[in-house]
C-alpha positions, 0 to 999 in steps of 0.5 A, a space after each residue: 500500500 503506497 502512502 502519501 508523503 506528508 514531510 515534502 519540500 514547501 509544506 508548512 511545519 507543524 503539517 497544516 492538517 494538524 496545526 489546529 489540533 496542535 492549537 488545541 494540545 497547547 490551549 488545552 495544557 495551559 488550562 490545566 495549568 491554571 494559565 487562564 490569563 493567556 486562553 482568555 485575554 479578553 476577560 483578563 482585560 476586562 477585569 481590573 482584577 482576573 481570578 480564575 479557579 482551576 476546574 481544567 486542572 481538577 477535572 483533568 487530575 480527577 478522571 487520572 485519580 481514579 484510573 491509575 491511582 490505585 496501581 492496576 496489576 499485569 498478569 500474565 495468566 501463568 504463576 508469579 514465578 513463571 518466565 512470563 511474570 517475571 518479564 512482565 514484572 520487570 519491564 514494569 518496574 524498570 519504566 515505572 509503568 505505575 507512575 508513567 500510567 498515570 501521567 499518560 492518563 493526565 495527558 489524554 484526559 487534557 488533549 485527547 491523545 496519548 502516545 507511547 513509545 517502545 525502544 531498545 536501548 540506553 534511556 540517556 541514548 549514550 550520553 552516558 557510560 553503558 556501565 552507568 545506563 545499560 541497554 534495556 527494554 524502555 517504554 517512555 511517553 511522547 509529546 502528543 504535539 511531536 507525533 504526526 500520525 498517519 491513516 489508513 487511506 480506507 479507514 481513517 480510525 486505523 494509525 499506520 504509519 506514527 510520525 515524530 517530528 521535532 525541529 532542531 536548532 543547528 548548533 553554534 547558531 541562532 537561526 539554522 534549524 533542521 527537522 528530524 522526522 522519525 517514521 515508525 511503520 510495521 517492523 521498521 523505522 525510517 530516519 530522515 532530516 529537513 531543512 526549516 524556514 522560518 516562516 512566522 513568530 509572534 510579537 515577542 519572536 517566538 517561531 509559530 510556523 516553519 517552512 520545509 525545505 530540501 531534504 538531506 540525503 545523509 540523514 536517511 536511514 532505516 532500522 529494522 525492528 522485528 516487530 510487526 506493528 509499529 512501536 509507537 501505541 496511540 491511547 485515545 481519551 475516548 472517541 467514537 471510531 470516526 476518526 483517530 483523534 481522542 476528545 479530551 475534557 476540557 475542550 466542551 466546556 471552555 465557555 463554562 471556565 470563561 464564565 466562571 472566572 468572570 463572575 469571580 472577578 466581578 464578585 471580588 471587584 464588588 466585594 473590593 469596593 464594598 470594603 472602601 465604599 465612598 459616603 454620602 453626608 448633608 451639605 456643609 459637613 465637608 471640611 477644606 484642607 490647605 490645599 482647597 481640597 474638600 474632605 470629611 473627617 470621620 473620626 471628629 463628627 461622629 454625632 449628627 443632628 437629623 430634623 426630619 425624614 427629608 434630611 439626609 443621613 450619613 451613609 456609604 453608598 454599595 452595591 445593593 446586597 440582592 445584586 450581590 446574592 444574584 451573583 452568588 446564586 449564578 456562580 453557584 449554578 455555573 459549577 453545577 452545570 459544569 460538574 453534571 456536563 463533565 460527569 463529576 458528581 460534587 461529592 467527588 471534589 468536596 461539594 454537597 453532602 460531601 460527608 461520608 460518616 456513617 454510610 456504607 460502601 456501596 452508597 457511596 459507590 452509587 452517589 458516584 455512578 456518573 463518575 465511575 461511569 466515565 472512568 469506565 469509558 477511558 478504561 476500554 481504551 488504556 487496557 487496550 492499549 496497555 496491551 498492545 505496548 506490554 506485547 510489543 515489548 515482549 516481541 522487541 525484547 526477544 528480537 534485540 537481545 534474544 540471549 536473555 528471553 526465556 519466556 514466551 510471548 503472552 498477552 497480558 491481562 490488566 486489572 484495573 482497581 476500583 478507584 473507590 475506597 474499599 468497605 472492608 466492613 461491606 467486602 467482610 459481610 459479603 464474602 461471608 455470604 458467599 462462602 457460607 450456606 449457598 456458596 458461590 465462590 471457593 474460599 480461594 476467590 474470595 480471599 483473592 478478591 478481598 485481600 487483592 492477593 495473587 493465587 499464590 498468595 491466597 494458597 499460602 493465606 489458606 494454608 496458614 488458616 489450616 495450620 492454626 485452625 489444627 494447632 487451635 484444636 491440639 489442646 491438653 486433655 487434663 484441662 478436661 479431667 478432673 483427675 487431672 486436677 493437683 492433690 492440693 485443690 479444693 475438695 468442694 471442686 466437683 460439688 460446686 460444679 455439680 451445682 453449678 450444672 443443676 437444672 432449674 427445678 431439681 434443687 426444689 425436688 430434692 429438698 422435699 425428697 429429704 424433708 419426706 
């Protein structure tokens, strides 16, 4: 299948077919930041005084909270100790899969997109020692403003060909740049090297666009990989299949952030001017000071003679409080749309019936069904893409360095937690249930599931309960026997517990047996 060059001679760079996502990359991640100022500059004109709230950020860092905050197990379906655990384990600990995780999530959840690489060889690419960065396995994020993605030409939802393209400015100038593109295709990579143009920056000479010029012959080369997929891994947010692109979160709602700050501002500009309120006083109260200038002092005319209704009270003139109150109640309502069109329920960020003493695990669970509901949505995408990135690296590993593979290529399996606090009270009743009476489950699935232990784990928990259970019923049968009991004890021993295992009744029959 023959594709159609997108890095050609006279095209513009970022590619004029991505610059409004990259637009939208860079909007998007300064809103997270909490750079409102820039996004909104209008506003920040507007308002003497422009305050914004973060709710990009929180919404951003909410969704990543609740997928990866609690650390998702890989498993490769066969024993901790097998080849194919191992493996996996390793690759995770190495790139700090559970730390990468989330960060990746941070950046779907603000753009959209997600990226992952996979490549063998030193993390620092030889700028240290071997000794001090060996060669490994790496898996690492790129930047979603790098990669240039590249579609089917009959399915537009189906990434062939990844595209990372990055200028670079020519040492030793100020001026000079060359563009490096790395192509990844299905087991190969495709190296190349552009002159750019500069072709516009802002007022303050930053480089806006490039211009592509000819291509350097001495910096094509090709890499084989081995693998039969690129080793670049496209993690959407979500989409709908249309087209490749993930939707992010924050975009939907940039009027809702817009208007929030701005009845901010507006409420503090007012509150502002009622802490320093100008006064209204009757004619002739006001005193001139050398310079001809009028003023009125407080602090010696604290009494006031008032004749009648028409007379005018001293007073400090603000803004009525059922303005203010008006304020209050649209600023109030704004959040609310903004939390119900981003699926955040406010007990989620701290907001109405926030507490939780007193009620169970699964009420809080169903308080939080919209939320849950979302993060649902961006699992699909991450455990399929998880996948892909843990099976390409097994398939690059054995490629470059098939001394040290001993293990078989598996696709693994991810298990995603919860992201809720867990009910241990709730989890205990309910395996209760299910392992007692009309049982559903083996004692073994039930403490896997409860505890989040392996099948290892929750054999060697089962044979420990045994243990104690048989030490437990092992117990000294004198304790029992009463000729068992010391020479020198009580000889009332045996009445008193003759008495004491009497039925109620017997004591009355056998005082009247005597009395007889």
């Amino acid at each position: 299948m023959n594709l159609q060059d997108l890095f050609v001679k006279g095209e513009y760079f970022p590619l004029t077919d991505h610059e409004m996502r990259i637009q939208k990359y860079r909007r998007n991640e300064k809103l997270a930041r909490g750079d409102h100022e820039e996004v909104f500059p209008e506003s920040a004109e507007k308002n003497e005084a422009y305050l914004s709230a973060n709710f990009s950020g929180l919404i951003v860092r909410k969704s990543s909270d609740f997928l990866f905050g609690e650390v998702p197990t890989i498993s490769s379906g066969k024993e901790s100790q097998s080849p194919e655990q191992k493996a996996l384990d390793r690759f995770t600990e190495e790139n700090k899969m559970h730390r990468l995780n989330y960060q990746q999530a941070l950046i779907a959840a603000t753009n959209g997109d997600a990226f992952y690489k996979v490549r063998y060889g030193q993390e620092y690419n030889g700028l240290f020692p071997e000794t001090a960065d060996p060669k490994r396995l790496i898996i690492e994020a790129i930047d979603p403003k790098k990669v240039y993605p590249q579609t089917s030409p009959f399915d537009k939802s189906k990434i062939v060909v990844y595209h990372v393209a990055e200028p670079i400015l020519i040492e030793g100038t100020s001026d000079k740049w060359l563009l490096h593109v790395e192509s990844h295709y299905a087991g190969k990579i495709v190296y190349r090297q552009f002159k750019l143009d500069i072709f516009r920056t802002d007022k303050f000479g930053n480089i806006l666009l490039f211009k592509i010029g000819d291509e350097l012959p001495e910096g094509y080369d090709e890499e084989v990989t081995g693998v039969p997929l690129p080793l670049v891994v496209h993690v959407p947010n979500y989409n709908d299949g249309i087209d490749w692109h993930g939707q992010d979160d924050i975009s939907e709602h940039i009027k809702l952030f817009d208007e929030i700050n701005n009845r901010i501002s507006q409420i503090s500009a007012i509150l502002d001017k009622h802490a320093d309120p100008s006064i209204a006083v009757p004619s002739g109260l006001l005193q001139v000071d050398g310079d001809g200038n009028t003023y009125f002092n407080v602090a010696a005319n604290k009494v006031f003679e008032v004749m009648g209704k028409e007379d005018i009270i001293p007073q400090y003139i603000t803004n009525s409080n059922p303005q203010l109150a008006e304020a209050f109640k649209e600023l109030e309502m704004l959040i609310e749309f903004l939390l119900s069109t981003t699926e955040i329920p406010p007990v989620a960020v701290g907001l109405k019936d926030s507490g939780t003493s007193g009620n169970s695990g699964l009420s809080i669970k169903w308080r939080m069904n919209s939320l849950i509901a979302k993060i649902n949505r961006k699992r699909q995408f991450f455990d399929e893409g998880l996948k892909k990135v843990y099976l390409i690296a097994q398939m690059l590993e054995a490629y470059a360095n098939p001394s040290i593979v001993d293990y078989e290529v598996t696709v693994p399996q991810i298990g995603f937690k919860e992201g809720l606090p867990q009910d241990d009270d709730s989890t205990a009743s309910r395996m209760a249930v299910l392992t007692n009476g009309s049982q559903l489950l083996s004692q073994k699935t039930a403490i896997m599931q409860a505890f989040g232990l392996t099948e290892e784990q929750a054999e060697a928990e089962m044979e420990r309960i045994k243990e104690e259970r048989e030490a437990a019923m092992v117990a000294d049968p004198s304790v029992f026997n009463e000729a068992g009991l010391p020479e020198d004890a009580p000889q009332n021993h045996v009445d008193n517990k003759q008495k004491q295992e009497e039925k109620p009744g017997q004591k009355e029959d056998k005082k009247k047996e005597e009395d007889k």
